[in-house]
N, C-alpha and C positions, 0 to 999 in steps of 0.2 A: 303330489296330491292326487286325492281318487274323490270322488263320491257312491257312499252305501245308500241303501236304500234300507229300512226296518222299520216294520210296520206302519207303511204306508208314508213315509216321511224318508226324505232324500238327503242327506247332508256331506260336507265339504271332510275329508278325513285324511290327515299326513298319513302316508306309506312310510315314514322314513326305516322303520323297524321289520317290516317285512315287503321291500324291493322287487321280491319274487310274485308278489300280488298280483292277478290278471284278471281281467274281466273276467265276471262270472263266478269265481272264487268266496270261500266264505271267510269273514275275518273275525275276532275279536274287537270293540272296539273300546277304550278310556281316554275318557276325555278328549277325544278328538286326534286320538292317534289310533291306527292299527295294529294290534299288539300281538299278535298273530293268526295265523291261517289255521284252518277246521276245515273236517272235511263234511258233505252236508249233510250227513247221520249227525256228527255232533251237533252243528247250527241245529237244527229241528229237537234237538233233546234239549238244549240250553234255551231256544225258543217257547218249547213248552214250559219249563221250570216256570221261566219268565212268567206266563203266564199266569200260573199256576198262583205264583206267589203275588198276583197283582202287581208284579213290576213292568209292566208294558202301557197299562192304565196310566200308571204314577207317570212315567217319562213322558208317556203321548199322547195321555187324552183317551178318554172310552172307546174311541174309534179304530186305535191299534188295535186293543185287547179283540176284537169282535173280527 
């Protein structure tokens, strides 16, 4: 088990899927597994999508998005 941190919200997340995960590292995450590793050009492009598309709001409240 690891815990991520996205936007602004810290939660509980199995590694079982990628092992190789290390602090610091960026993952994918569904449904509470790690589903794989990114490097942090991707994370910041999939974070903005996120954004973009009001999916950051939807999951966490107006306070992510901002």
């Amino acid at each position: 088990m690891g815990r991520v941190q996205f936007g602004g919200i810290v939660r509980p997340v199995a590694l079982d899927f990628v092992p190789e995960a290390a602090v610091g590292d960026y993952v994918i995450v569904h449904v509470g597994f790690a589903i794989s590793r990114v490097d942090a050009e991707e994370a910041e492009r999939t974070y903005k999508l996120l954004e973009e598309m009001g999916g950051l709001e939807e999951e966490f409240g107006p306070e992510a998005a901002s």
